[in-house]
N, C-alpha and C positions, 0 to 999 in steps of 0.2 A: 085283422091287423092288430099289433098289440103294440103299444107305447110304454117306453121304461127309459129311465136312466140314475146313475147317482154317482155325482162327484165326493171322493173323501175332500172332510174339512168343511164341506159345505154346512149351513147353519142349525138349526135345530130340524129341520124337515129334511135332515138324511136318512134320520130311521124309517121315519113314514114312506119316502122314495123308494127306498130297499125295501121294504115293506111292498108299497102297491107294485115293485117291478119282480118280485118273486111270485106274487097273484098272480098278476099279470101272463108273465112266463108258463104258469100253468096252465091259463085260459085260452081258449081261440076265438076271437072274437073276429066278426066278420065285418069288413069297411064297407060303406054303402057301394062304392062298387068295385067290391070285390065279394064270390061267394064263398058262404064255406068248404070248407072243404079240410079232409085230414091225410097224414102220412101215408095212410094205407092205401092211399088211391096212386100212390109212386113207385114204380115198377121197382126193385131191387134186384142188385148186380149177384153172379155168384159169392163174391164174398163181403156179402149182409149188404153193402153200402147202397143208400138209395140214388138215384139215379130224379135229378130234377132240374127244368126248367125254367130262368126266371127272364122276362123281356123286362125292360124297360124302356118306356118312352120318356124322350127327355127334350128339350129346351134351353137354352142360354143367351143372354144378353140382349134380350127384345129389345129393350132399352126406351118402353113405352112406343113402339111402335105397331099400333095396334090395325091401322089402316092396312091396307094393300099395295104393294109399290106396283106403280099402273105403266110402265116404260121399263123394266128387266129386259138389259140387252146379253143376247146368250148366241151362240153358236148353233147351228143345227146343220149337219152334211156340207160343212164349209161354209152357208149363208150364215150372216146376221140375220137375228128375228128380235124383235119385242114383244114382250109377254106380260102378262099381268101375274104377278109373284107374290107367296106368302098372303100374311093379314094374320090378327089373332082367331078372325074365326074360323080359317084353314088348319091353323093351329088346332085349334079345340075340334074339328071336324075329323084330322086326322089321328089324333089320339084317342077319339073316341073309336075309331075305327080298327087301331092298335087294340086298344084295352078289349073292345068285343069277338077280336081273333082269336085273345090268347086266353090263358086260361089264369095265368101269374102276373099278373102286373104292377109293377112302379111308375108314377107317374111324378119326374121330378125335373127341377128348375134348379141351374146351377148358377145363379143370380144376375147381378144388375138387372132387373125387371124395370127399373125405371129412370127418369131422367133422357133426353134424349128428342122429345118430338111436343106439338104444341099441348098435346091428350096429358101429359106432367107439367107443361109450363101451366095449365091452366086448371086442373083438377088436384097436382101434386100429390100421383098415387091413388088417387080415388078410383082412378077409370082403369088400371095397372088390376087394381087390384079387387074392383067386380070382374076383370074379364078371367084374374088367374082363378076366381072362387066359383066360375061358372066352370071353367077345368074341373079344378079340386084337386092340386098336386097333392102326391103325397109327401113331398118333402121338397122343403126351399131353401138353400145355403145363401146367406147373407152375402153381396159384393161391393167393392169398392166404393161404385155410385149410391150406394143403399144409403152412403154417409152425407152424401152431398149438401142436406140441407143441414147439416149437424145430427145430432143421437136425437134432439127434440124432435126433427123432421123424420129421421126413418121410426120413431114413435109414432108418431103420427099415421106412416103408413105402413105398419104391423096394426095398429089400432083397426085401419080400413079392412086390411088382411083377415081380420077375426071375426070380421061380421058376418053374419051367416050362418049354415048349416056346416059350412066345408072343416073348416079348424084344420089347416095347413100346418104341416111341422117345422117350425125355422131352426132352422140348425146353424151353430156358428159355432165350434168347440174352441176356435183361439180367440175370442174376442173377449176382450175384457172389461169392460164399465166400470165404471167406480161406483161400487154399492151406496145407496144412500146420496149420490151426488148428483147420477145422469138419471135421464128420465127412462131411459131402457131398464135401469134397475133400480128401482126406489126400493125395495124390500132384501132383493137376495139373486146373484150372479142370474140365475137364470128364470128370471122376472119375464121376459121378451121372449125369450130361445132356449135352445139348448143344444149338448153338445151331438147330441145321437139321436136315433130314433129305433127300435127295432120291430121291426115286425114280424106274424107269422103267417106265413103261408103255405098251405098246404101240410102243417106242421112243421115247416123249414122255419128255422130263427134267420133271420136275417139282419144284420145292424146297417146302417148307412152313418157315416160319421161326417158333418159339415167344418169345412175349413177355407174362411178366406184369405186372401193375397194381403201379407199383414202390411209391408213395407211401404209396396202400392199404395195402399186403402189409408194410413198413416200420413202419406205425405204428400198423394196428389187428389186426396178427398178432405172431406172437413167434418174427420169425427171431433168430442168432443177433447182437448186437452190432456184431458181426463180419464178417455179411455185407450187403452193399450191392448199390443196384439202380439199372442205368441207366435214363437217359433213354430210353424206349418208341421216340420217332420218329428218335433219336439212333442207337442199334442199330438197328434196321429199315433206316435208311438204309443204314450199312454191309453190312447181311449181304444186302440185298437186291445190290448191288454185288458182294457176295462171289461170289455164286450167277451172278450176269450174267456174269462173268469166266471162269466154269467152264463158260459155255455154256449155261443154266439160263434159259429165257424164261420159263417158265410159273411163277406165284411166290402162293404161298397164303400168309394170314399166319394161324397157331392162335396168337390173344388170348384172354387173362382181363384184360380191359382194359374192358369195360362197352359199350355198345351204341351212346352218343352218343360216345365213344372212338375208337371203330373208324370213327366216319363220317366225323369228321375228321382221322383218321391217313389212310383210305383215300384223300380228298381233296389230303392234302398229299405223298403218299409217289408215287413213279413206278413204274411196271412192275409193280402191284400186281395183282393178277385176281380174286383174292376173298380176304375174308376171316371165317372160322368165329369169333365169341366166346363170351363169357361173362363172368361176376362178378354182369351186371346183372338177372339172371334175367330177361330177353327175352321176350314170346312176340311171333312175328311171326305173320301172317296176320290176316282178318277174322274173331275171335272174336270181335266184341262184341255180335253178335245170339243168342250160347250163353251169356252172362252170365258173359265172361271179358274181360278191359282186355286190349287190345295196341296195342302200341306201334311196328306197322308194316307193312308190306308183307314176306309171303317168299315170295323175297328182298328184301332192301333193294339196287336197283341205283342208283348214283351214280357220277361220275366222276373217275381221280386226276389225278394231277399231270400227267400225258401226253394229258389229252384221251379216256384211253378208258374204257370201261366196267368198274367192280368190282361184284361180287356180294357183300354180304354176309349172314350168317344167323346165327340165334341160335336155340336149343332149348329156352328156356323154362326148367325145375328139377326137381329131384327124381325124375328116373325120368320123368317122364311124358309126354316127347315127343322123339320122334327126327326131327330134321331129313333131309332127301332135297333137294341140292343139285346142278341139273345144269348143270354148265357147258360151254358150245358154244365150242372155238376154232377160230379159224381164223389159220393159222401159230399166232404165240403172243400172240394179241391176241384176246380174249372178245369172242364175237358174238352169244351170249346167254344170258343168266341165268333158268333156270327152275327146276322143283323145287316142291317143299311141304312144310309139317311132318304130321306123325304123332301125334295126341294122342293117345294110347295108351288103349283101352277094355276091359271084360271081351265077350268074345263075347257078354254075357246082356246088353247096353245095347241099346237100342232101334236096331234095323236101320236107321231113320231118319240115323240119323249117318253110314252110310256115303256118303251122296250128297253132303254136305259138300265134298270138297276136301280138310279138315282133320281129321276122326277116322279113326281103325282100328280096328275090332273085329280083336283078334288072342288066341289063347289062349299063356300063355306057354310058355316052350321049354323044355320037360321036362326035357331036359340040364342046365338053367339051374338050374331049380328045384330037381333033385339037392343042385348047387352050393350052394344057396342055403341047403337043408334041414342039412346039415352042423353051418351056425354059429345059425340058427333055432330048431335042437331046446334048444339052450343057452341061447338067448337068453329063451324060453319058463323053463325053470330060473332064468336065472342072474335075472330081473325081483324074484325072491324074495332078492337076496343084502343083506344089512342093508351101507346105509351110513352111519349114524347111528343113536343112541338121544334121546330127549326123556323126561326125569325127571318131563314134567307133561303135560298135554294140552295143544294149542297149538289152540285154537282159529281157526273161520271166520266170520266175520259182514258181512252187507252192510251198507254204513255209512247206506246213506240209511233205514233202518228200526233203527235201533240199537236195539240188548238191550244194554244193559250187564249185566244177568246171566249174558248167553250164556257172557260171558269175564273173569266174574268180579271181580277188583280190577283187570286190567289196563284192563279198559271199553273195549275197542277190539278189532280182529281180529288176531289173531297172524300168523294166515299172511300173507295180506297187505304185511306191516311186513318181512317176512324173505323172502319173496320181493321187494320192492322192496330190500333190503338185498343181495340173490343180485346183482337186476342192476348195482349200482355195485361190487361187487366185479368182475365178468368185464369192466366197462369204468371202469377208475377213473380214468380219464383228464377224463369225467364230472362237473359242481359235484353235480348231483344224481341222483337218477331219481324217474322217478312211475310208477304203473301204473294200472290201471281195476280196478274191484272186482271185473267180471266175469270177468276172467283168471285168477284165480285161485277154484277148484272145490271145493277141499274143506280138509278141516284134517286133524291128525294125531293120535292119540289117544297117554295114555301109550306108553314101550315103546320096542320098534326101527322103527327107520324103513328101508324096503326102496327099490331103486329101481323098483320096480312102485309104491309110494306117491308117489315124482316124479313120475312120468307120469299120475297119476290126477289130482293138485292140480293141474297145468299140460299140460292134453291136447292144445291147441291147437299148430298147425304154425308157432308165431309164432316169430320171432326179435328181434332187439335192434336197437336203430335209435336213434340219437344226433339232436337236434337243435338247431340255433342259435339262438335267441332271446335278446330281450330281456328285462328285470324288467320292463316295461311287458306283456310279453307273456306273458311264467308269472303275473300278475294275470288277464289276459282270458283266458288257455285255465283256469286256476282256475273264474270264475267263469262260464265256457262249460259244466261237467262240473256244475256246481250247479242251473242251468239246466235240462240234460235230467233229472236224477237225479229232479226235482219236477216234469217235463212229462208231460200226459198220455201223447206219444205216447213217452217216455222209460224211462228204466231207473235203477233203483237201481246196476247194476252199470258206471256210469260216474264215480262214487263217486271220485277220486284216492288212491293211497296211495303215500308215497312214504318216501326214503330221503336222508340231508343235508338235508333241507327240512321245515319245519313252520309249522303255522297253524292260527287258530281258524274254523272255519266256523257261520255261525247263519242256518239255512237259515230263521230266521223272517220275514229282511228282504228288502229291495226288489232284484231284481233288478241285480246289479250291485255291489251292498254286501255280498253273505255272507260273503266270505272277507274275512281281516286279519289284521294280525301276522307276515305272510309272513316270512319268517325261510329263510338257509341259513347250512348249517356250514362253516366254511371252517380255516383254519389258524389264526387269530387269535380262531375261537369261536363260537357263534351271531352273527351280523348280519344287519339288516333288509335286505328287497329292493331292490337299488337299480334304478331304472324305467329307465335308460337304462343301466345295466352287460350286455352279453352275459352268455350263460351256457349254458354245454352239459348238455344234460339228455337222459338214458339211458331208454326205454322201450320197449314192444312193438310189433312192426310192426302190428298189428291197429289201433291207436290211432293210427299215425304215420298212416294214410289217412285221419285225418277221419271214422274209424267210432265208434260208441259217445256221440254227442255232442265229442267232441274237436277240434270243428271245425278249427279253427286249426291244428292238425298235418296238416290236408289242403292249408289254404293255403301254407302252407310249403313241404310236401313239391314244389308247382307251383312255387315258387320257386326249388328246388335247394337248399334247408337243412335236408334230412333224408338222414341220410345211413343205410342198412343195414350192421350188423355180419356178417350173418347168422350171428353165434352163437345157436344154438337155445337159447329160451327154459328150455324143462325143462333142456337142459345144463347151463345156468348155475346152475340151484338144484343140479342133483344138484354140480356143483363143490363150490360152498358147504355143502352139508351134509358134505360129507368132510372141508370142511375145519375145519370145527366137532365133528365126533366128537358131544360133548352139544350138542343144541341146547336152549335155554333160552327163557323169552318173552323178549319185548321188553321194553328198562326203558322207553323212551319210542315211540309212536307220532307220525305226520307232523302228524295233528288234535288238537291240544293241547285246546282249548275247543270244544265242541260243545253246541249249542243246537238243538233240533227244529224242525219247523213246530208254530206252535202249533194248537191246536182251533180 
């Protein structure tokens, strides 16, 4: 494998770069695992062109999920089943199993590796990033959540990144730091990362050019002030050029750029060949007779600016699927796009999956799990460390059978109110939030509050999801959630509670009429709903689908006006409870006036 790049303009170490990337280029150097090997071992076509194979395994948006989801509910021959799914050491088990098939391989990560489960709330990247170094990708694109603790915190965890044997390539070509200011570049732009990587194999130049989701990353993460992000198809252009110059046909692009992103960058860009995502947690393939949504073909083949064919792939989230990308060239023009993904299984799931296509029964990689066990055994401990006390009990109650006993003089559910308070704290960008009653599990009794008691209130694998509406339309999804809450085939636990927002509900009346008084907080004070004013409102992804009764947030979502934080849910309360130290009840609740059904 060989490593090169060189931006013009860049500081006094341009000539030295062009310099060691013309070495470079002439050399083949072999990666630890990858062997050598040269061009003349690649069959050629009648007319000269070589004829070559390259797979790549890939990954996206783990999101610090490094355990194994022990309850995956899946389809099989009409039944439900539950299965034990993923883990990073099925991860590392099946790629090593990839990389020992082929002969060519890329082993790369299309970002957000971290933020997401308690293995980041409590090691911040450390455990992220022994498990990616026991991997050893060959290249890592920087993603939105890379920012989350600021440029000083994803320092921090590139710092972790580079310990080791591995030296992962981080790729970020539109990202921009302020030299001299951030702590990703105290010296010179590509201090931390950089924009390409190229490697060789089998005497094939091949470049991969990293680019993240700049707007995203920008506005719903917490880079520094200071640093700025190009234009996605503005960068790709150039570096793709860059790489053409140096003699570089073969051109992969590793995005955290979203799934319908990549189809129309791959579209508009030339000399593209495939390209690996993420951000939009993707699953490609025919899952939707295992009782999984997908959202495509894998690969997804389309064609770019050139007329020729690109492959693109996406891995799905959290540990659970490792994409198997095989691309056929012939010279440096793809002549076919094959491959599958990997849903990642415990060898104890029903043998039935293996005929699929799409599952693996694989047992994870011992090595891995070592790895894994290190920060686990702590994490087991550390679930008991107090990050709050409450001076009173904070009660749970579900609102559509209210006890006003349950909760005393407050007459409403505490958690609830402070859990919808959690979410417009992590997105206060946000007029309001709402949540469903059933999200939240339990209450907290006097005492300390542990973060093993976070994860017990909010178990679920939700995260945070924004959406655009109207006051015409936080009236209908109101009185959408009032609807099921009193339907046979319905739920108390689609109940609204929210946070900025309040009203009276009198679930005695006519469908359509329960809720009034709609009210949100603004900077000027409590004010009535205005029917045709927009309004961003903060909730769970579980509700943004149009689950729970919440109709309306399913339509939307078809619409393109729901947009994923993926800040995890429980994150955002444990946030919030740190940063309240006492947490206290609520003085006011979202449901002001409550009237029952009557007898």
């Amino acid at each position: 494998m060989v490593i090169g790049f060189q931006q013009k303009g860049d500081s006094m170490n341009a000539q030295f770069k062009l310099l060691a990337l013309a070495t470079a280029l002439a050399t083949t150097v072999a990666c630890s695992n990858m062997a050598p090997d040269t061009a003349a071992t690649q069959p050629a076509t009648a007319s000269g062109a070589t004829n070559f194979e390259l797979t790549i395994a890939h990954v996206n948006d783990h999101h610090s999920n490094l355990d194994a989801h022990s309850r995956t509910s899946l389809q099989l021959d009409g039944e439900s089943v539950r299965v034990e799914s993923g883990g990073f050491a099925r991860v590392a088990a099946m790629i090593d199993r990839i990389s020992s098939a082929n002969r060519h391989v890329l082993k790369l990560h299309a970002g957000d590796a971290i933020t997401g489960s308690l293995y980041y709330t409590l090691f911040q990247g450390k455990a992220d990033a022994a498990m990616m170094n026991h991997v050893c990708f060959d290249g890592f694109v920087l993603g939105n959540h890379e920012f989350d603790n600021g440029d000083a915190g994803l320092k921090k965890f590139l710092n972790a990144l580079a310990k080791g044997d591995c030296n992962t390539p981080v790729l970020a070509a539109n990202v921009k730091p302020e030299v001299g200011v951030s702590p990703l570049t105290p010296r010179g732009r590509w201090d931390s990362f950089q924009p390409y990587q190229i490697y060789n194999l089998g005497g094939q130049k091949v470049g991969v050019i990293g680019l993240d989701i700049a707007v995203k990353t920008k506005q719903s993460s917490q880079p520094d002030a200071t640093t700025t992000f190009a234009d996605e198809r503005e960068t790709a252009e150039h570096y793709i050029a860059e790489l053409q110059r140096y003699g570089v046909g073969k051109i992969i692009l590793l995005t955290h750029y979203q799934y319908s992103n990549d189809l129309a960058l791959a579209r508009a860009l030339p000399a593209v060949d495939a390209i690996i995502g993420g951000d939009s947690h993707t699953l490609l393939g025919d899952f939707n007779s295992y009782g999984l949504d997908s959202d495509g073909p894998y690969p997804t083949q389309i064609t770019n600016a050139d007329g020729e064919p690109v492959c693109v792939a996406h891995a799905y989230e959290y540990s659970k699927v490792v994409g198997e990308l095989q691309l056929q060239f012939n010279g440096d023009a793809i002549s076919s796009c094959g491959g599958r993904p990997h849903f990642l299984l415990s060898e104890e799931a029903p043998a039935a999956f293996d005929d699929t296509g799409l599952f693996t029964r694989i047992a994870p990689q011992a090595s891995a799990v070592a790895v894994r066990d290190t920060f686990a055994k702590d994490v087991d401990v550390l679930t008991q460390q107090v990050i709050a006390r409450a001076p009173e009990r904070l009660c749970m109650q579900r609102m559509g059978v209210i006890s006003r006993e349950q909760c005393g003089s407050a007459g409403q559910s505490d958690m609830h109110q402070l859990v919808a308070q959690a979410f417009l704290r992590s997105v206060p960008a946000a007029d309001f939030s709402l949540q469903n009653g059933g999200g939240v599990r339990g209450e907290l009794p006097a005492g300390s509050i542990s973060l093993g008691d976070a994860y017990r209130i909010l178990p679920f694998s939700n995260t945070l999801v924004t959406v655009d509406l109207t006051g015409a339309e936080v009236k209908q999804l109101l009185e959408q959630t009032m609807a099921y809450t009193l339907s046979d085939a319905g739920s108390d636990g689609s109940y609204p509670h929210g946070a900025n927002i309040r009203f009276d509900v009198d679930l005695s009346a006519a469908d359509g009429n329960r809720v009034s008084a709609i009210q949100t907080r603004t900077e000027q004070g409590w004010q009535p709903l205005n029917n045709d004013q927009r309004y961003s409102m903060v909730t769970n992804s579980f509700v943004a689908n149009g689950s729970d009764g919440w109709l309306l947030l399913g339509e939307l979502s078809e619409q393109g006006r729901v947009e994923d934080t993926y800040i995890e849910y429980a994150q955002s309360f444990i946030d919030w409870l740190r940063a309240q130290d006492q947490v206290t009840r609520p003085g006011q609740h979202s449901t002001i006036n409550y009237t029952p059904v009557q007898p």
